[in-house]
RODO-2510 file (C-alpha; in nm, 4 decimals, decimal comma):
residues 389
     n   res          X          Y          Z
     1     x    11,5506    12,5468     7,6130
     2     x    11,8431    12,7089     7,4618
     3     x    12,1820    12,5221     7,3743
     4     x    12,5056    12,5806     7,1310
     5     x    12,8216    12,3974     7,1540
     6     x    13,0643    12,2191     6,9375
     7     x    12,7484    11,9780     6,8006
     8     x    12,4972    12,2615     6,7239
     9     x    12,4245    12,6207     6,7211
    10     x    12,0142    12,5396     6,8990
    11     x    11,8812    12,2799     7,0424
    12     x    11,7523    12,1556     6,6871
    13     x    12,0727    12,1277     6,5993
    14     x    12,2131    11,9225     6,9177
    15     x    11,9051    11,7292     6,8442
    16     x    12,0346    11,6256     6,5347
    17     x    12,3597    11,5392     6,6146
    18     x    12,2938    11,3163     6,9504
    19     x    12,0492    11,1200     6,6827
    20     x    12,2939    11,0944     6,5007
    21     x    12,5377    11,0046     6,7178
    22     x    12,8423    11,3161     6,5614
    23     x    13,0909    11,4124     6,7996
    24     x    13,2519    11,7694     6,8056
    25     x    13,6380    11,6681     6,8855
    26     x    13,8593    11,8267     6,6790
    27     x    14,1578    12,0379     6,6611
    28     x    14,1569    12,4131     6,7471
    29     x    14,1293    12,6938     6,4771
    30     x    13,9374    12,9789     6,6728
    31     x    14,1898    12,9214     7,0112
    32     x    14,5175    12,9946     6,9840
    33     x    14,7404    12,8102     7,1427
    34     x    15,0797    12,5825     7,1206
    35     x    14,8517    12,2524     7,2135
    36     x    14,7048    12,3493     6,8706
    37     x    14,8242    11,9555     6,7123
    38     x    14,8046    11,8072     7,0535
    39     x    14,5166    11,8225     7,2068
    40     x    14,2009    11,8340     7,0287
    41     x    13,9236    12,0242     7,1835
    42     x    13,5360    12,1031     7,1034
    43     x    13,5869    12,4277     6,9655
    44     x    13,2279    12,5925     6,8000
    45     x    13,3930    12,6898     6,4799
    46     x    13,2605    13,0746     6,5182
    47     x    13,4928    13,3964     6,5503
    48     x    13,3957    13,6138     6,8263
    49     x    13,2509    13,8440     6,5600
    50     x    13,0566    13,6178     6,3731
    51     x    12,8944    13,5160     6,7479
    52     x    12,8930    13,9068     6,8920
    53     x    12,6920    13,9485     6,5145
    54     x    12,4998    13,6291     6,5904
    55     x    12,4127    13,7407     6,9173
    56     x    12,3173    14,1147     6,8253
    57     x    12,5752    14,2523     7,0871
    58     x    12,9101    14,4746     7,0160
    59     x    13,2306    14,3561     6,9397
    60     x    13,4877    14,3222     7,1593
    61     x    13,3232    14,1496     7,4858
    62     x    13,4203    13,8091     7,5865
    63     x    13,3482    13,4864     7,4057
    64     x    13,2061    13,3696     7,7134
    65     x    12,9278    13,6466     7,7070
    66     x    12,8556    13,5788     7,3846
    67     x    12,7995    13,1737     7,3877
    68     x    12,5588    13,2728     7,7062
    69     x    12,3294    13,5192     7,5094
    70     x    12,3109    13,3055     7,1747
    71     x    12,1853    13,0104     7,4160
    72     x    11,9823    13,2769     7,6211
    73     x    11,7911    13,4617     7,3886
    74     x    11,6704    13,0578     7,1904
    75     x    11,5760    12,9571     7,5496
    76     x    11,3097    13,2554     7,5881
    77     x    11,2315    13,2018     7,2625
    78     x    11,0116    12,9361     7,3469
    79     x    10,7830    13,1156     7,5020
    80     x    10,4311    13,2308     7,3890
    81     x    10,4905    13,5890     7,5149
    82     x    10,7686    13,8374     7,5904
    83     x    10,6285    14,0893     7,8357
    84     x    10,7563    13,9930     8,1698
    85     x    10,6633    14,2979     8,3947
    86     x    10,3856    14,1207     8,5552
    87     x    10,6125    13,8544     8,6626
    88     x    10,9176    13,7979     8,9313
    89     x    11,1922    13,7112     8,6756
    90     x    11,5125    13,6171     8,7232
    91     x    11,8420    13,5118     8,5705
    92     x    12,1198    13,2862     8,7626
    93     x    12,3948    13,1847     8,5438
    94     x    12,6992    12,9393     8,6062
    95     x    13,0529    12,9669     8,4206
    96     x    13,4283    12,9002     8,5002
    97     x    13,6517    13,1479     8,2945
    98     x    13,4639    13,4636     8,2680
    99     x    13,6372    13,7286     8,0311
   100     x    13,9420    13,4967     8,0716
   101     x    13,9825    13,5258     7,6889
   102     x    14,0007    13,9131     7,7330
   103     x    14,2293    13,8646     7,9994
   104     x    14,4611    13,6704     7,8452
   105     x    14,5125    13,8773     7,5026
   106     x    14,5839    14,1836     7,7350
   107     x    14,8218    14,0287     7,9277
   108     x    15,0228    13,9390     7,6553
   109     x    14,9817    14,3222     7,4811
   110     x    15,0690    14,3729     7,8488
   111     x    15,4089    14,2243     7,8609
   112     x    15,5947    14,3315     7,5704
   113     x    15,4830    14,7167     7,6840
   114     x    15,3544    14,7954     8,0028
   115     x    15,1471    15,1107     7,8468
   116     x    14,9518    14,9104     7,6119
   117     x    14,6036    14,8147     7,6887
   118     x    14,4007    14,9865     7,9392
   119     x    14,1997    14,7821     8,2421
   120     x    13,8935    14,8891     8,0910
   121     x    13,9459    14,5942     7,7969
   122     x    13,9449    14,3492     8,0736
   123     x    13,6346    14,4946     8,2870
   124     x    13,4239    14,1787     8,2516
   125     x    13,7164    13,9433     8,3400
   126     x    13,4717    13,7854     8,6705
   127     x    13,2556    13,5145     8,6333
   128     x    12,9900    13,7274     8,7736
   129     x    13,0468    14,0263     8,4939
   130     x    12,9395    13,7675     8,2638
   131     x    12,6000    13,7306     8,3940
   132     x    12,5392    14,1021     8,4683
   133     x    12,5917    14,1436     8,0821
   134     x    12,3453    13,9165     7,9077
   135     x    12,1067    14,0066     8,1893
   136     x    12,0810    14,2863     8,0536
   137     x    12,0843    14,2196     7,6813
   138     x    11,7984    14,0158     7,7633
   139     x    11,6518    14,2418     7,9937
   140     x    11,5949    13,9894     8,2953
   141     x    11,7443    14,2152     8,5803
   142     x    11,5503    14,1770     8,8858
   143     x    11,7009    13,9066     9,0552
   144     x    12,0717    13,8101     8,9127
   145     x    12,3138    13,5485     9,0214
   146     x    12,5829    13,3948     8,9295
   147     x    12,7137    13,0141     9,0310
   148     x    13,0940    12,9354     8,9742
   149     x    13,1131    12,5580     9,1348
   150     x    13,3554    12,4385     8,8550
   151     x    13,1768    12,1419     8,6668
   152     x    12,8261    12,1647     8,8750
   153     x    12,7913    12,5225     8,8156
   154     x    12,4726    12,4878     8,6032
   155     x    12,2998    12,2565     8,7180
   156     x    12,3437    12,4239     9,0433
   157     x    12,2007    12,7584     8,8996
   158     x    11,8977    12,5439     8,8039
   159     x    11,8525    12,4116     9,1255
   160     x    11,8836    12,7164     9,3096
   161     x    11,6278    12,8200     9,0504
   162     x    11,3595    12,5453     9,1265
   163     x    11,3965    12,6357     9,4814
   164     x    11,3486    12,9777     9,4400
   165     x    11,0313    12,8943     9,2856
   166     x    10,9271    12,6507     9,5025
   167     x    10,9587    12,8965     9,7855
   168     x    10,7114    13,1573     9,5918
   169     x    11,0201    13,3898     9,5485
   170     x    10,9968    13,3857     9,2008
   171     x    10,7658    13,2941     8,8769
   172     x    11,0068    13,2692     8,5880
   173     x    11,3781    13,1783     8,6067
   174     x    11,5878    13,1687     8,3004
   175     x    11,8563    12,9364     8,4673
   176     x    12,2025    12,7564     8,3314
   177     x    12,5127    12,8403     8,2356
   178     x    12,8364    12,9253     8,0180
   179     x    13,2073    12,8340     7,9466
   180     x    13,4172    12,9834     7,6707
   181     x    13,7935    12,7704     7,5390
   182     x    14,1037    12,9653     7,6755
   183     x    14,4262    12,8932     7,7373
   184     x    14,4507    12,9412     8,1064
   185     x    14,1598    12,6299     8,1505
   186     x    14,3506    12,4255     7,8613
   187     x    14,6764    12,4836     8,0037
   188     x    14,5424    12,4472     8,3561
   189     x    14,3842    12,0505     8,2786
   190     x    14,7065    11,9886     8,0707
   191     x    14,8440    12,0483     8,4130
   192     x    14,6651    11,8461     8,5538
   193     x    14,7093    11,5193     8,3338
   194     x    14,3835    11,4737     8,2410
   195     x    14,3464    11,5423     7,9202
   196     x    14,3272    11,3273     7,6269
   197     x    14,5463    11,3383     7,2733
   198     x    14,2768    11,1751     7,0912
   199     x    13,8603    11,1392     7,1539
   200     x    13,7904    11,0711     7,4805
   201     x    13,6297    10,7579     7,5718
   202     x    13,4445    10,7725     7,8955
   203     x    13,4128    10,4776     8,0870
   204     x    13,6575    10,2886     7,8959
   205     x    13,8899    10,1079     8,0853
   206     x    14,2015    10,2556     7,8365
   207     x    14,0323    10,6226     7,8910
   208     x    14,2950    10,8716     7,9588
   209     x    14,1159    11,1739     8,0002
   210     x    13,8827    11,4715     7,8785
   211     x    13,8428    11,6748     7,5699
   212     x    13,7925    12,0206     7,6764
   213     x    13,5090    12,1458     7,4751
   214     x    13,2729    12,5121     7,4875
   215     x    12,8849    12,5586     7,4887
   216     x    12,6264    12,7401     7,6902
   217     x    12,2401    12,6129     7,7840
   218     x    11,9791    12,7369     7,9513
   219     x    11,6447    12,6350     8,0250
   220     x    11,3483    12,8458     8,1692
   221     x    11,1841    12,7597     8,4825
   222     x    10,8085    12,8600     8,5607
   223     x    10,5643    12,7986     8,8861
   224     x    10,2413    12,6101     8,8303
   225     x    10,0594    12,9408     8,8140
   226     x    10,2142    13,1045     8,5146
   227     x    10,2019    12,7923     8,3621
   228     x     9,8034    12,7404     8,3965
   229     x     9,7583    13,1156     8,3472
   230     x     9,9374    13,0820     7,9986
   231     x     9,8163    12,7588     7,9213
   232     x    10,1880    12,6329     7,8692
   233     x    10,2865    12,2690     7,7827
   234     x    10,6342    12,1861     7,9680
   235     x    10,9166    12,0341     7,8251
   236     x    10,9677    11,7912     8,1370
   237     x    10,9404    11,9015     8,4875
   238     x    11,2593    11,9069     8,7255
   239     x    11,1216    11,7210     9,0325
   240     x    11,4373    11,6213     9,2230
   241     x    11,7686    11,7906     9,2949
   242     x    12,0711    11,7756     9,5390
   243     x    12,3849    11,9227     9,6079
   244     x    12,6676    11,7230     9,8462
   245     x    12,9992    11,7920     9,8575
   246     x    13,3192    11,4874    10,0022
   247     x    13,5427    11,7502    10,0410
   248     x    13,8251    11,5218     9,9650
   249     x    14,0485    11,7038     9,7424
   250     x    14,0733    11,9736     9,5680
   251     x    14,0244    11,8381     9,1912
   252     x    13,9625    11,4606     9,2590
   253     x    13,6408    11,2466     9,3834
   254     x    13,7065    11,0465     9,6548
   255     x    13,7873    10,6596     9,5619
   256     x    13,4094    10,4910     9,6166
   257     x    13,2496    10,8519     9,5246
   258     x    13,1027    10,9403     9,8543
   259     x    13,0020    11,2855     9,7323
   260     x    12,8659    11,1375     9,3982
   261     x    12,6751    10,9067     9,6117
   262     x    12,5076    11,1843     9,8265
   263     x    12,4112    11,3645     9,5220
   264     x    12,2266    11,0911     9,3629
   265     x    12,0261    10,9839     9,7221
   266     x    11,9771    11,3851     9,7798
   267     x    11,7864    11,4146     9,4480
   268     x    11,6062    11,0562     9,4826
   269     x    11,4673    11,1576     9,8062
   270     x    11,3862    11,4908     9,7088
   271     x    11,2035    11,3524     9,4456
   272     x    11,0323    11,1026     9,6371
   273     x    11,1536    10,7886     9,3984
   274     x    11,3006    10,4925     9,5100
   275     x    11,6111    10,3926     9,2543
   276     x    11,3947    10,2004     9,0183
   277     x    11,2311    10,4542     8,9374
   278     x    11,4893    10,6128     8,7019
   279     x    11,5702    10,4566     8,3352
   280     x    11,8104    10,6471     8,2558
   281     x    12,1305    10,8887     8,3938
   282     x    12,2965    11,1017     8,1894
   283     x    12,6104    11,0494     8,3711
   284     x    12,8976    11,2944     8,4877
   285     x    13,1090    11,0591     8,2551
   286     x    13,4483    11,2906     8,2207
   287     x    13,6926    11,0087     8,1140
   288     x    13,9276    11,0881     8,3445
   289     x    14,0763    10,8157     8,5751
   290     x    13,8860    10,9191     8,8959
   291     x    13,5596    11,0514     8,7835
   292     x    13,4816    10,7524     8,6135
   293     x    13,5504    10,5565     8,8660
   294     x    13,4525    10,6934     9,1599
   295     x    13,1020    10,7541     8,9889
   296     x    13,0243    10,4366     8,8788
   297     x    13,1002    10,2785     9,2051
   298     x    12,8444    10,5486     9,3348
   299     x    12,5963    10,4415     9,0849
   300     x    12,6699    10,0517     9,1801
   301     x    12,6309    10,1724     9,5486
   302     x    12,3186    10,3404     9,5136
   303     x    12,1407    10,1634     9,2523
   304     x    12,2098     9,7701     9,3440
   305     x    12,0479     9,5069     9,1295
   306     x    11,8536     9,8239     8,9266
   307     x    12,1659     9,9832     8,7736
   308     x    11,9572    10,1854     8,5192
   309     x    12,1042    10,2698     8,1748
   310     x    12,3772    10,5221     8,1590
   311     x    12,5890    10,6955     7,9325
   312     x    12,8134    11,0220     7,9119
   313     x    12,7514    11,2413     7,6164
   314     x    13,0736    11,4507     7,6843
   315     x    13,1899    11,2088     7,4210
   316     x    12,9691    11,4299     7,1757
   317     x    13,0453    11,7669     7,3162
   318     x    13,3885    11,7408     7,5474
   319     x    13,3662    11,8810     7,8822
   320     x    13,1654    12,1789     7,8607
   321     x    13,2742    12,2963     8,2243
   322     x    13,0446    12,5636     8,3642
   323     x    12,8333    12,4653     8,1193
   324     x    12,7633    12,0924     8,1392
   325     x    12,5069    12,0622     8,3983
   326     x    12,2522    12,2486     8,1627
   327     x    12,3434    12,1205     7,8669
   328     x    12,3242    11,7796     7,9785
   329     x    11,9865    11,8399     8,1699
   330     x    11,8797    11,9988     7,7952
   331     x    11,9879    11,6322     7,6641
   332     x    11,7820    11,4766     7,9383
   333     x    11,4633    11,6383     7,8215
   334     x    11,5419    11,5556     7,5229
   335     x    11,5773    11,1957     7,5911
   336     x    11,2482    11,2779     7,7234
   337     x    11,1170    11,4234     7,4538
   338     x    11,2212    11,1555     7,1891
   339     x    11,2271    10,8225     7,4413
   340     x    11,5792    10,7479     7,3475
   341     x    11,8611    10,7005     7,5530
   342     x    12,2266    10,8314     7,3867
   343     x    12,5199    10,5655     7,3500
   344     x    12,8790    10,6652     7,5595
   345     x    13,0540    10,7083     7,2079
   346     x    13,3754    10,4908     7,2034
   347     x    13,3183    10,2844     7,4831
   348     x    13,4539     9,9249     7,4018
   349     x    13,6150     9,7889     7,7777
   350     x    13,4709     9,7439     8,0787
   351     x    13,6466     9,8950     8,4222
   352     x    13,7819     9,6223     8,6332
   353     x    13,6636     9,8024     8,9287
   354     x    13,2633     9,7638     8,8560
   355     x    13,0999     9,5498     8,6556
   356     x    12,8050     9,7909     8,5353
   357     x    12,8640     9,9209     8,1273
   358     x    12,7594    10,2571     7,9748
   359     x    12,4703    10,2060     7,6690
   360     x    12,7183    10,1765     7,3487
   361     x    12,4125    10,2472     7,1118
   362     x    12,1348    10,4926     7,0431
   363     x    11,8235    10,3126     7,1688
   364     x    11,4207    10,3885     7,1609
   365     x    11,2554    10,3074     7,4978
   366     x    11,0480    10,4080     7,7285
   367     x    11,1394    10,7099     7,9395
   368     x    10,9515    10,8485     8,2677
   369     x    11,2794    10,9567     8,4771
   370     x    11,5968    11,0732     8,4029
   371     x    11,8790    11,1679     8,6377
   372     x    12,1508    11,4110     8,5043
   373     x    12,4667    11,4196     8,7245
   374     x    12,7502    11,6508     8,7457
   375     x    13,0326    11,6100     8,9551
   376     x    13,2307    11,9808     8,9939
   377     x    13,6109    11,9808     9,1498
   378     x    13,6239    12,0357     9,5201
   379     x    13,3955    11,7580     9,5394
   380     x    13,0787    12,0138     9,4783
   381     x    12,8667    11,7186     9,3655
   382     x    12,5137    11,8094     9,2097
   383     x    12,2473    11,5757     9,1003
   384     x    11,9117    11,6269     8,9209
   385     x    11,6035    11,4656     8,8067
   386     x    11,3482    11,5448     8,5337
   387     x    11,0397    11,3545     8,4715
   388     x    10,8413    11,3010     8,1515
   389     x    10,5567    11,5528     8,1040
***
């Protein structure tokens, strides 16, 4: 696994901190923008160059580029070997904003003369250019994709990555995903009204909102057979996964989280578990009005008498976008790992609409199952499950 965000620069690090139970939230200093006092954010407190040096890549690319090959190159790190030419690799990354960042500095250059800048600066602007990039810094090219399914978009690339490798398509699959800060997302969720002027509180019946936040995760997928012919311990194994989308509106759930609800009894099927089976889900868990809602009616719906524990760690990190899925399915194998499950931080009131409550501290038990949900706009609803190796 590979990981960086506001809370760590590895997965040591992130380790650390959900132990520890630090948040990220804070005001900007590496984004520049006029919600710089208003609305704090999750900001990794790097420069471009500090992560292009980090990263061992040039200056000048996009931040998003360079969050995806820090978390990239930690993630294949953990493997015994580095020779992959006897294998079918490949690399499918999610993300939001692509070179958005690049984008938006040349637009402004842009407008005050019309012959500055050159279209060049801006060449990696698509989500996809991303992923073509650090595929090739880490030399996995032979089968590249790219997800861009809003909030789902990693753990959709890590589905599609299991299945792939279920199928006998592939042996290894270096699967998650990336999202950089920029103004045009920040801006965009001001917009919308869903943003927070203080730490978020998901689950809280006085949330009101997200904290935007940045990060990139990635985790490495292998078939039985490379992992007997290597003699390779796994992390956890990624048993059950769905993807359902309610197709109610464009950047809401629908009410009793029909989509949300899909996703969970997609992956539980999959899986072949029946709802007890799961201890723990590391829940969607925005803060925002309607994700919070909708989801834990879902999880009432679905679950019954055997609500398992829950929390949302996007109280640690903000809302990672493109790059929540993996991080949070990192933070699931983790909870693995360790047998803890992580508190919802600043959770105090329950919703009046369900009577079910988020875990409020960090507690040691025992862990088989975990469920990781994320819950992208359009309704693109994605739901998977690890198990305990």
């Amino acid at each position: 696994m590979g990981a960086i965000s506001s809370i760590g620069m590895n997965v040591s690090d992130h380790v650390e901190s959900l132990l520890k139970e630090r948040h990220g939230v804070s005001h900007a200093e590496i984004l520049q923008t006029h919600h710089q006092d208003k609305l704090p954010v999750c900001e990794i407190k790097k420069t471009n160059d500090e992560l292009a040096t980090l990263a061992g890549m040039p200056l000048g690319l996009s931040r998003t580029i360079y969050l995806s090959a820090l978390a990239a190159q930690e993630a294949l790190l953990g493997l015994p070997f580095n020779d992959f030419s006897a294998y079918r690799t490949g690399f499918i990354s999610g993300n939001t904003v692509g070179g958005m960042d690049l984008t938006e500095k040349f637009f402004v250059d842009y407008l005050q003369n019309a012959n500055r800048g050159h279209l060049s600066d801006v060449v990696h602007h698509e989500c996809g250019a991303v992923t073509e990039v650090v595929a090739k810094h880490i030399n996995l090219q032979q089968f590249v994709t790219t997800f861009s399914t809003a909030c789902s978009s990693s753990a959709n690339s890590l589905m599609h990555a299991a299945r792939m490798i279920k199928a006998n398509q592939l042996d290894i699959v270096l699967a998650g995903g990336c999202d950089a800060l920029c103004k045009f997302t920040l801006n965009g969720f001001n917009t919308l009204m869903i943003l927070d002027n203080e730490p978020s509180k998901p689950f809280d019946k006085h949330r009101r909102g997200l904290n935007l936040g940045e990060g990139a995760a990635y985790l490495v997928l292998v078939s039985d057979s490379v992992l007997q012919k290597n003699n390779l311990k796994p992390i956890a194994e990624l048993i059950g996964y769905a993807n359902a989308n309610d197709a109610f509106h464009q950047t809401a759930s629908s009410a009793e989280g029909h989509g949300n609800y899909l996703a969970m009894e997609g992956a539980l099927k999959q899986a072949a578990l029946k709802p007890s089976d799961i201890q723990y889900i590391n829940a969607h868990g925005t803060g925002t009005s309607n994700n919070d809602s909708s989801e834990s009616i879902a999880i009432e719906r679905l679950f019954k008498e055997n609500v398992p524990m829950f929390s949302s760690t996007k109280g640690n990190t903000g809302h990672t976008l493109g790059a929540c899925g993996a991080l949070e399915a990192v933070f699931s194998c983790v909870a693995l790992q360790h047998q803890v499950v992580f508190p919802s931080l600043r959770f105090k009131d329950g919703m009046d609409e369900c009577a079910i409550r988020p875990e409020t501290s960090l507690k040691s038990v025992q862990l088989n199952h975990v469920m990781s949900n994320s819950f992208g706009f359009g309704g693109n609803c994605s739901s998977l499950i690890f198990r305990k190796a």
